[in-house]
C-alpha positions in Angstrom: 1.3 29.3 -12.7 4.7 29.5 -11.7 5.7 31.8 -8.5 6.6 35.3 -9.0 10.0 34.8 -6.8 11.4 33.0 -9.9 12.4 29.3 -9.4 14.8 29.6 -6.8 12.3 31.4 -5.1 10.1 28.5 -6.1 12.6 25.8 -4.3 12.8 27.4 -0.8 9.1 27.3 -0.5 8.7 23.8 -1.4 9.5 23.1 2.4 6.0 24.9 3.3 3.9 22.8 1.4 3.6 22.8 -2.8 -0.1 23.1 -2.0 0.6 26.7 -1.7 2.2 27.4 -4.9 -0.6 25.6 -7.0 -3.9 23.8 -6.8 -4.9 20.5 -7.2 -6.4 21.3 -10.3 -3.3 23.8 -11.6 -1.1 20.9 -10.5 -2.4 18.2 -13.0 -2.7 20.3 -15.6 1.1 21.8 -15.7 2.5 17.7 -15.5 5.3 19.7 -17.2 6.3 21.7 -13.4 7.1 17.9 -12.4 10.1 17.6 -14.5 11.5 20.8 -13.8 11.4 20.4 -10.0 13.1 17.0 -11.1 15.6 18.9 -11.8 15.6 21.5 -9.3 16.1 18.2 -7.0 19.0 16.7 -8.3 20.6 19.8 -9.1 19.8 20.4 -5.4 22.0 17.3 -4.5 24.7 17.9 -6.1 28.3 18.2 -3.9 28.9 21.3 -2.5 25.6 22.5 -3.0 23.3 23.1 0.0 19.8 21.3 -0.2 17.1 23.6 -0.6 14.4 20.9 -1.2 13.8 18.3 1.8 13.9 14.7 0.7 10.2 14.1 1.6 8.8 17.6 0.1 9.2 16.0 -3.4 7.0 12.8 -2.4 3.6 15.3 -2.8 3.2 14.3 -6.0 -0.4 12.6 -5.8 -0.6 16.4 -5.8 1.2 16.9 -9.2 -0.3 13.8 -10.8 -3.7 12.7 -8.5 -2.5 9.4 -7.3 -3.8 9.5 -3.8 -6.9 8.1 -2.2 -9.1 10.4 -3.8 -7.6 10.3 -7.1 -6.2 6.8 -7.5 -2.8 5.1 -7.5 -0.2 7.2 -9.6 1.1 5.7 -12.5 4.8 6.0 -12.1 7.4 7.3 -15.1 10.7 8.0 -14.9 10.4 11.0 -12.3 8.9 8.4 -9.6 11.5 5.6 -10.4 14.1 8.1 -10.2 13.3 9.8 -7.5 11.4 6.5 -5.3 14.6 5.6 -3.2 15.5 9.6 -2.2 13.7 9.1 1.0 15.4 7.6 4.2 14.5 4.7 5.1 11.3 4.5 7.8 10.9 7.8 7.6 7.3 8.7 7.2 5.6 11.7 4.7 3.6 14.4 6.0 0.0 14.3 5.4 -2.2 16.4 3.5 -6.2 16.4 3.3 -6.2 13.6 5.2 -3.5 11.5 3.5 -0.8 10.2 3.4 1.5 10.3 0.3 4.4 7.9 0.3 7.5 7.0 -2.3 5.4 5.2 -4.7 2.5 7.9 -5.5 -0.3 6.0 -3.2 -2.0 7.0 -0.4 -4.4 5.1 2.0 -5.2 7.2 4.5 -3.0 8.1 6.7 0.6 8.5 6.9 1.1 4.5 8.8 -1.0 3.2 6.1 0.7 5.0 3.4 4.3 4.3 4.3 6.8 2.7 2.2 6.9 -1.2 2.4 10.0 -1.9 4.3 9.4 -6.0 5.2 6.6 -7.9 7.1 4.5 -6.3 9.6 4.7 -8.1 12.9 1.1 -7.1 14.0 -0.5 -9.0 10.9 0.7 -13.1 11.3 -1.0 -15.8 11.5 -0.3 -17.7 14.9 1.9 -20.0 13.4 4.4 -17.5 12.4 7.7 -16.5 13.7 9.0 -12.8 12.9 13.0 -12.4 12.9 13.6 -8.9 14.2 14.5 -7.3 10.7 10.7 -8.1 9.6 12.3 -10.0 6.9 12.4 -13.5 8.2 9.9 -15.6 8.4 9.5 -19.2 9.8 6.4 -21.8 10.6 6.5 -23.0 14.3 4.7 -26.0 12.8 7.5 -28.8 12.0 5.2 -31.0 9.6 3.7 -28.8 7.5 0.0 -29.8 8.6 -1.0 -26.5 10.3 -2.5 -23.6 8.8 -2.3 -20.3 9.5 1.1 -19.1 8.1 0.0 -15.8 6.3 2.7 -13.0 6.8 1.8 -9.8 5.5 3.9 -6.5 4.3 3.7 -3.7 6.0 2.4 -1.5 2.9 1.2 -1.7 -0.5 4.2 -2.0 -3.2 6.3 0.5 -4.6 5.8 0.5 -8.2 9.8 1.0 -9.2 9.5 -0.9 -13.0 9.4 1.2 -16.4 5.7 0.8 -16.6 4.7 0.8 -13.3 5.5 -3.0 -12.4 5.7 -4.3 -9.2 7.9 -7.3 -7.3 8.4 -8.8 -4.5 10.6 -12.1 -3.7 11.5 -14.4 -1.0 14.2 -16.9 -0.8 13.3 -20.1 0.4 15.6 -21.0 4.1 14.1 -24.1 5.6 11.9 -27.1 3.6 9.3 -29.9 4.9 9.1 -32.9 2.8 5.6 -35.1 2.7 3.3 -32.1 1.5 2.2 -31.9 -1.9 1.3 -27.7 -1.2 3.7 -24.9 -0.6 4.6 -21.5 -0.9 1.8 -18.7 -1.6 2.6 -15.6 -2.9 0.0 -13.2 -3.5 -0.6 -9.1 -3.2 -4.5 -7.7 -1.7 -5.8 -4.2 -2.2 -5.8 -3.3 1.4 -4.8 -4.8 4.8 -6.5 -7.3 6.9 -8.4 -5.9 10.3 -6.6 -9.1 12.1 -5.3 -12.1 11.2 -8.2 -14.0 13.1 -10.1 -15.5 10.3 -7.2 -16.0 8.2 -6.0 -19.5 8.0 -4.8 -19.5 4.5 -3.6 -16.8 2.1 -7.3 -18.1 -0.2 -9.2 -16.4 2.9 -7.6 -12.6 2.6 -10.5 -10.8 1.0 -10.3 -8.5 -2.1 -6.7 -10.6 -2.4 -5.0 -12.6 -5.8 -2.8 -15.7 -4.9 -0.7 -18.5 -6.3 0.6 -21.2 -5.4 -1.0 -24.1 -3.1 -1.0 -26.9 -4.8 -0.6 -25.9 -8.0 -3.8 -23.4 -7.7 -4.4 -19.7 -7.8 -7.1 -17.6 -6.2 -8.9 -14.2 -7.7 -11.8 -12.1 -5.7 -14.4 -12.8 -8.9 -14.1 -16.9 -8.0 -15.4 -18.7 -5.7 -13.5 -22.0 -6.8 -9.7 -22.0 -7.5 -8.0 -22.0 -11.3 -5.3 -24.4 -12.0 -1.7 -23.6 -12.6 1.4 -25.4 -14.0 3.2 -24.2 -10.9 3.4 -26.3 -8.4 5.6 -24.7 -5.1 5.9 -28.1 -3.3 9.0 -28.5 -5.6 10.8 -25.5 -4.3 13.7 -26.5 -3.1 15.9 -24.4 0.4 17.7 -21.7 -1.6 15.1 -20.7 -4.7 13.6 -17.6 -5.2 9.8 -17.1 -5.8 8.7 -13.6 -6.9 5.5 -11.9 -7.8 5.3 -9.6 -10.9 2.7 -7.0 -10.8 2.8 -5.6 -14.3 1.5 -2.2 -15.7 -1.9 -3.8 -17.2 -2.5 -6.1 -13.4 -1.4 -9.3 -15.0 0.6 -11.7 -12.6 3.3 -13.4 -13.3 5.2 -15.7 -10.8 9.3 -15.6 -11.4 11.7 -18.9 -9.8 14.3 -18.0 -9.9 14.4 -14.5 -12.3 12.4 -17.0 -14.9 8.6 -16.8 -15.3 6.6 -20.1 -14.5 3.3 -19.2 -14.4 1.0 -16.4 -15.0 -2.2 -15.4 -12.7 -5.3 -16.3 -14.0 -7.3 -13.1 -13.7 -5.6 -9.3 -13.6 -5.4 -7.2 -10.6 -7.4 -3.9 -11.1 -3.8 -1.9 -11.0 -3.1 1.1 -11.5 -6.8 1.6 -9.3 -5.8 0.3 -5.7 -2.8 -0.1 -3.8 -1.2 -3.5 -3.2 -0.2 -5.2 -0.2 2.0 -8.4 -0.6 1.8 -11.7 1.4 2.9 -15.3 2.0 1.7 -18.4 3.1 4.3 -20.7 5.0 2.3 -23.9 3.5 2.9 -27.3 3.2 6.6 -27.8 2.5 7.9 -24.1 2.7 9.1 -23.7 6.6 11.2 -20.5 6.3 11.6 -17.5 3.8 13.4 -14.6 3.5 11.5 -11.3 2.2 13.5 -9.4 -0.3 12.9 -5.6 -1.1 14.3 -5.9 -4.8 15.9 -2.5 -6.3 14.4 -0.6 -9.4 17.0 -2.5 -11.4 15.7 -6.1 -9.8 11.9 -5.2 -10.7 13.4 -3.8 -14.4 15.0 -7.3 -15.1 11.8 -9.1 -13.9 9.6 -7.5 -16.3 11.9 -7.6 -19.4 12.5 -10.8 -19.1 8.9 -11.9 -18.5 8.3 -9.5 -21.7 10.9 -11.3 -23.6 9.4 -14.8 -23.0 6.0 -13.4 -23.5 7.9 -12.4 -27.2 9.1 -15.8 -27.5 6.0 -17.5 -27.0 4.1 -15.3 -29.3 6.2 -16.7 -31.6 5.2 -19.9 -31.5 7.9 -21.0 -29.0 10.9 -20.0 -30.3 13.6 -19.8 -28.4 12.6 -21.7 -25.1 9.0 -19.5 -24.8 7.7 -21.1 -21.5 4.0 -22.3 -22.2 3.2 -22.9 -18.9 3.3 -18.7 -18.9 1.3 -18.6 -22.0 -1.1 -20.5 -21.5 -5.0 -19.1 -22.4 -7.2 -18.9 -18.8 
């Protein structure tokens, strides 16, 4: 039902709320509104033009399309990659029933909980972990590589900036051990940690999916890890490790923008928000987190796409069977 003011009328009011124009209910039902304020938006941003819709009013959209606590993660289009990076940085959204709504369409709660993931979050490390002051660095205080508790987590779930709803993150390896046959973990968990107390490995984060180790990934369903072909011991100071969160939950684990290895069992996405970690294990000392662009996450998944192509046909042209393989 569109307002009787017409839709400039329509963009003024956005400022008090879209709840007041149309319900929940009216809101998923007219998806077609969405593109249309789209383009109220950017029209809105346009030089010369005064804004008459606030950044963070367009964010409401587990309104438009139910991803929010109640409803479920929203599964991102082109209206949420477009519009996912219009917010200012660590600014937060305001909250409705409850919730809060943030860039990439999920909610957890509240507005802290539902913010943006801007880097690591300095009140979730294990002991053994050394923040930089940009949240981005991390480093192991233990020289050897014998002590546990490295786990560093984000400070919120994962934007979900690829074409179908794929997520990535990445860190660049700084500093190396030598002597450890384990290393880097990356993995992502459906919600944060209470403390870091009980956590002396990324395998102990509960309702969490991890790779890495020795050459072993861990899945909530398991009690026992799966084997993988990936073994981050050989990571050298200067590669990048990523984690691919694709539209149907599969993992996929990227050195440097090519896929290695791929999870052995799939996330429940687009159902829960996901919160990325790492382990500083074994020979990883030091990493830098990186908060790829939509373009960097759009790469990632066509090229895991193109050698999940390759290797569907039988091989050809350098498909990677250490990706492919059956779990």
């Amino acid at each position: 039902r569109r307002h009787p003011g017409g839709v400039g009328h329509g963009a003024r009011v956005l400022d008090s709320g879209l709840r007041r124009l149309l319900s929940l209910r009216e809101f998923q039902r007219r998806r077609a509104d969405h593109h249309r304020l789209e383009s109220l938006f950017i029209e809105s941003q346009r030089p010369g033009r005064s804004s008459a819709i606030p950044s963070w009013s367009v964010y409401h959209r587990c309104e438009w399309e139910g991803g929010c606590a109640r409803h479920g993660r929203l599964p991102l289009g082109r209206c949420g990659s477009l519009l996912s990076h219009r917010r200012p940085p660590g600014t937060r959204l305001p909250s409705h029933d409850g919730a809060g709504c943030e860039a990439s369409g999920r909610c957890n709660g509240s507005p802290e909980d539902g913010a943006l993931f801007t880097g690591l979050d300095p009140t979730l490390l294990g002991a053994n972990v050394v923040l930089a002051k940009d949240r981005l660095a991390a480093s192991s205080r233990d020289p050897a590589g014998n002590e546990l508790r490295g786990v560093a987590f984000g400070d919120g779930p994962l934007p979900c900036t690829g074409p179908d709803g794929e997520a990535y993150f990445e860190v660049t390896v700084e500093e190396v051990r030598q002597g450890n046959d384990d290393g880097l973990v990356l993995g992502v968990a459906s919600k944060k940690p209470a403390s870091m107390d009980e956590i002396l490995m990324g395998c102990d984060v509960k309702d969490s999916w991890s790779l890495g180790y020795n050459g072993c990934a861990f899945s909530p369903d398991q009690e026992d890890e799966t084997q993988i072909r990936w073994t981050p011991a050989s990571l050298k100071k200067g590669d990048r490790a990523g984690l691919l969160v694709r539209g149907d939950g599969t993992l996929v684990v990227l050195v440097n923008g090519a896929p290695v290895c791929r999870g052995p069992r799939q996330v429940p996405a687009p159902d829960v928000p996901l919160y990325p970690f790492i382990d500083l294990l074994g020979n990883t000392k030091a990493a830098v987190l990186t908060r790829p662009s939509a373009e960097v996450v759009r790469v990632a998944a066509a090229t895991v796409q193109k050698a999940q192509k390759k290797s569907l046909l039988g091989g050809q042209g350098g498909g990677n069977p250490a990706f492919f393989d059956a779990w």
